[in-house]
C-alpha positions as CSV (number, residue, x, y, z in Angstrom):
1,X,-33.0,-4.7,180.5
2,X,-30.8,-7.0,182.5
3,X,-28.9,-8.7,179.6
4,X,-27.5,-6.8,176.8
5,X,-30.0,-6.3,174.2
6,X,-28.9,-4.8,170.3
7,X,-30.9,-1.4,169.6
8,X,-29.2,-1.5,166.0
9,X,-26.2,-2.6,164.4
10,X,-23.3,-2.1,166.2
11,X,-24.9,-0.8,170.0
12,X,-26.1,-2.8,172.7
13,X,-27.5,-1.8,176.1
14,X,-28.2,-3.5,179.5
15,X,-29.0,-2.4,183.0
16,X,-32.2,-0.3,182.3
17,X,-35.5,-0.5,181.4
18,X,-35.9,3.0,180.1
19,X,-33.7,5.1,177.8
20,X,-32.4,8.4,179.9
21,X,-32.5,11.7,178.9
22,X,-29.3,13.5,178.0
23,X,-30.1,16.7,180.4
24,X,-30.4,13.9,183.6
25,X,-26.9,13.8,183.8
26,X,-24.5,16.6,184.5
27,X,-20.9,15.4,183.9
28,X,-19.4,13.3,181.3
29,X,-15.8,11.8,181.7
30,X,-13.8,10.3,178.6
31,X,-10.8,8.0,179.0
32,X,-8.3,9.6,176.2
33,X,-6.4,6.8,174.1
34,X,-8.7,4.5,171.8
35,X,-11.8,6.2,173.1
36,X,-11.6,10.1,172.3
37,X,-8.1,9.4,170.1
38,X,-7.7,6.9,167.6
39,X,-4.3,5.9,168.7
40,X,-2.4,4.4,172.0
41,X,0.1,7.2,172.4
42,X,2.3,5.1,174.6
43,X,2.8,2.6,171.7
44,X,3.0,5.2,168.9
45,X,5.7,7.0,171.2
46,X,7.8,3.9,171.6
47,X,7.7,3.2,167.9
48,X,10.2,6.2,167.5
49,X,12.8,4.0,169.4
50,X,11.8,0.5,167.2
51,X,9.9,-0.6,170.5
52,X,6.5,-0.2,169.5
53,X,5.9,-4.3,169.4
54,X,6.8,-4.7,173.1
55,X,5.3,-2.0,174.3
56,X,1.9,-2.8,172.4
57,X,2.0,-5.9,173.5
58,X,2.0,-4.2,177.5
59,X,-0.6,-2.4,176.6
60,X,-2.8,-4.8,175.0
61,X,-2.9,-6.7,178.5
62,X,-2.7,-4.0,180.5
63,X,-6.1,-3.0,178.4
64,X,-7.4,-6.6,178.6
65,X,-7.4,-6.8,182.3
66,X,-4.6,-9.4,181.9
67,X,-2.2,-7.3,183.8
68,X,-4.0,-6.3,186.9
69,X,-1.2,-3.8,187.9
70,X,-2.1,-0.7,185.9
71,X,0.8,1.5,187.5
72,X,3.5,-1.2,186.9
73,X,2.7,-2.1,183.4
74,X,2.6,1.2,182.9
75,X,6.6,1.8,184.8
76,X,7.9,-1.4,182.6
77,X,6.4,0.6,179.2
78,X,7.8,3.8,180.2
79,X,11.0,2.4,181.2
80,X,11.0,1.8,177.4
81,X,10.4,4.9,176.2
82,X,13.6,6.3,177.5
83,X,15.6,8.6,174.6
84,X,12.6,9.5,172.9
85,X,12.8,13.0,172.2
86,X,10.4,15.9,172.3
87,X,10.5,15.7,168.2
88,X,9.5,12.9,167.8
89,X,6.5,13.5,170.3
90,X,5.2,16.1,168.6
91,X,5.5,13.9,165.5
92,X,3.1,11.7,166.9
93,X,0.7,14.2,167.5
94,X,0.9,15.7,164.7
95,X,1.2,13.0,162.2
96,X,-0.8,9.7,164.2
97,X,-3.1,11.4,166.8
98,X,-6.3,12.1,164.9
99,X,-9.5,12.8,167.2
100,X,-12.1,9.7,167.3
101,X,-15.6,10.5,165.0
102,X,-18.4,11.9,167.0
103,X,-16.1,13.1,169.6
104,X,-16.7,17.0,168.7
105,X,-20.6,16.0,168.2
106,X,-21.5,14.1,171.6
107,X,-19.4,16.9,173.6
108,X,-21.4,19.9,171.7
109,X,-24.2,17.9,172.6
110,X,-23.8,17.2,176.4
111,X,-22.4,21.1,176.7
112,X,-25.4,21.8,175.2
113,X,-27.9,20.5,177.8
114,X,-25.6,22.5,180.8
115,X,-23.1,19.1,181.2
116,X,-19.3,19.2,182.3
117,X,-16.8,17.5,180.0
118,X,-13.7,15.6,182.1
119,X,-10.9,14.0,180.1
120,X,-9.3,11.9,182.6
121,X,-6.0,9.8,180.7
122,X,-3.8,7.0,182.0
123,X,-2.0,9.0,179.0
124,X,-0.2,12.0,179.3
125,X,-0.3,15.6,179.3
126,X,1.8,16.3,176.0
127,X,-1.1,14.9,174.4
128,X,-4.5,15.4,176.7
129,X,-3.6,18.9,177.2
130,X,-4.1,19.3,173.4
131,X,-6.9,17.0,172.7
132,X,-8.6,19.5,175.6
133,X,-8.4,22.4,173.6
134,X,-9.0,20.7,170.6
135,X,-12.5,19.4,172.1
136,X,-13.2,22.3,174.2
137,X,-13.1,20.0,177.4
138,X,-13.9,21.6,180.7
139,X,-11.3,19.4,183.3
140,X,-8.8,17.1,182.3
141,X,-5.9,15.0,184.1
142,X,-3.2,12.9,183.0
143,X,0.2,11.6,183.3
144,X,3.4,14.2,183.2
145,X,6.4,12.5,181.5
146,X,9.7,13.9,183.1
147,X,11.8,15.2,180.2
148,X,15.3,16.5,180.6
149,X,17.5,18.5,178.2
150,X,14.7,18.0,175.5
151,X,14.4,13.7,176.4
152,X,12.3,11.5,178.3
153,X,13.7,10.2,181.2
154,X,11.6,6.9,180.9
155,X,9.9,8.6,184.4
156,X,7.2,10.5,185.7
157,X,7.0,14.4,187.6
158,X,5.0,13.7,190.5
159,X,1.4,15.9,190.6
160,X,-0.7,17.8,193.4
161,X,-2.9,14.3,193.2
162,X,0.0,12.0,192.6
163,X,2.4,10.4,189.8
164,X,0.6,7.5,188.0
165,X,-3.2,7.7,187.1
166,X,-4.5,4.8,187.0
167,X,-8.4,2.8,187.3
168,X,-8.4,4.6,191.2
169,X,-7.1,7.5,190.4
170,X,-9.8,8.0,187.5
171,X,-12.7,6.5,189.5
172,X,-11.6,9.5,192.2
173,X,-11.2,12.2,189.6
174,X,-14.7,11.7,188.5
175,X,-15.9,11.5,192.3
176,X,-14.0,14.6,193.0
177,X,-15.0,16.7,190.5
178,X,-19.2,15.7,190.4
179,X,-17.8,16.9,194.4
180,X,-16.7,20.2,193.4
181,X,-19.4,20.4,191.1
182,X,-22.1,19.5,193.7
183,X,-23.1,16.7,191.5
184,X,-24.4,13.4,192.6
185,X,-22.3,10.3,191.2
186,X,-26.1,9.2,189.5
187,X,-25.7,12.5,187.7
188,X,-22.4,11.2,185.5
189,X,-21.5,9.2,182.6
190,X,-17.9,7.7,181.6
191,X,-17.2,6.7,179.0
192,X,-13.9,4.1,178.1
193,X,-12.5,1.0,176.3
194,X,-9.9,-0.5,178.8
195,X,-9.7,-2.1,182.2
196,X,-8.4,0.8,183.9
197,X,-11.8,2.6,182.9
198,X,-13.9,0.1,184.7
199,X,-13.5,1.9,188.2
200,X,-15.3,5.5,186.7
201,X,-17.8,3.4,184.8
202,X,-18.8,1.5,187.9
203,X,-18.7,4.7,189.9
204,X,-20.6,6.6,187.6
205,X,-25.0,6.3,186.7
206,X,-24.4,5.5,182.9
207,X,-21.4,3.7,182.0
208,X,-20.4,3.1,178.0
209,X,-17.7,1.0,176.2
210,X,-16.3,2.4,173.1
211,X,-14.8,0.1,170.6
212,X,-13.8,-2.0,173.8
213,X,-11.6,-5.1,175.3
214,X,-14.5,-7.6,175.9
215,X,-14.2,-7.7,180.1
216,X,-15.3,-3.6,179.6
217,X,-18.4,-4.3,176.8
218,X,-19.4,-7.1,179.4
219,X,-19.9,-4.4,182.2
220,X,-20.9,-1.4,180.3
221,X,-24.5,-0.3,180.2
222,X,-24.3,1.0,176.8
223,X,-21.2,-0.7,174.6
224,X,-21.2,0.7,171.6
225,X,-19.0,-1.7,168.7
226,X,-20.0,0.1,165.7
227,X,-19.2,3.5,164.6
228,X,-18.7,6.9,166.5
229,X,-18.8,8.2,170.1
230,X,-22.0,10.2,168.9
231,X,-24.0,7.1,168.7
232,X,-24.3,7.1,172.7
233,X,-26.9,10.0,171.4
234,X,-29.4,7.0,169.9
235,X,-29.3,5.4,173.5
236,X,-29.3,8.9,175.6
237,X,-31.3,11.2,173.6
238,X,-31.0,15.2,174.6
């Protein structure tokens, strides 16, 4: 298929000619925010400080591919998050975080068949580190807000691989770990909604759109509009 073509309501595929089998791959990698979480944590976060509008609208065109600079959109929103305590974090996870349908399904079902699971976040760690556990998720990585005497600084702690992850920095997560792995880049899926996932899903044999900015569905092999992340199990059947 080399234009998109609708299988049913909802899910569309291009770039192949024959459906895959699930036990092909070997690795899965999710972006976090809007594709395995129903939220934007950044913008839920700065709604504690009465900021949410400006920092939504960041995010919105950081997501869009209208700002082109991941890391500095993502500097200018974290500048704004400043004060927010570690309360009112946990407030958002606990109150707005909620985990995305068919996220526990499709990752029983890759697990299943012998796959990897990678969360790999523009987000941060408060939040992925949770959602890992939560899913069950084999790898993760993700941004580490700096937090002194219980408040964000409106910075980052700098990491063994660096400070900001961004479209790079996820496209060489998922090469690094298929690396460590010993699996072959042909052997992966990822799986996001934004701009900054484009990288991975260029990098990786199957790439699918969840719920995503148009510039993503446009690239995406399998972009699925409708419904849960478990309907990528209609396109790439175990």
């Amino acid at each position: 298929m080399t234009s998109a073509t609708e299988l049913a309501p909802g899910l569309a595929v291009q770039g192949f000619t024959a459906a895959p089998s699930l036990s092909q791959f070997k690795l899965i990698a999710f972006d976090m925010d809007s594709t395995l979480i129903s939220i934007e944590c950044v913008d839920e976060i700065a709604d504690a400080v009465g900021r949410k509008a400006e920092v939504a609208a960041i995010t919105e065109a950081a997501m869009r591919g209208e700002i082109t600079d991941f890391k500095d959109s993502l500097r200018r929103r974290l500048a704004l998050l400043k004060g927010v305590t570690l309360e009112d974090m946990e407030r958002v996870y606990s109150e707005r975080l909620q985990i995305n349908p068919g996220a526990a399904e499709l990752i029983a079902a890759c697990q299943k068949v012998g796959m990897k699971v990678l969360l790999v976040s523009g987000g941060f760690t408060f939040f992925a580190d949770r959602v890992k556990a939560r899913l069950n998720i084999d790898f993760s990585r993700s941004n580490l807000l700096e937090v002194v005497d219980g408040q964000l600084t409106g910075g980052l702690v700098m990491q063994s691989w660096g400070d900001i992850c961004d479209g790079a920095e996820k496209c060489r997560t998922l090469l690094e770990v298929a690396s460590l792995l010993g699996i072959a880049p042909h052997e992966c899926i990822a799986m996001g909604d934004g701009a900054n996932d484009l990288p991975m899903m260029g990098a990786a044999g199957l790439s699918v759109a969840y719920h995503a900015k148009p510039k993503v569905r446009e690239h995406a092999m399998v972009a699925i509009n409708e419904g849960g992340l478990d309907r990528l199990l209609e396109v790439v059947r175990p």
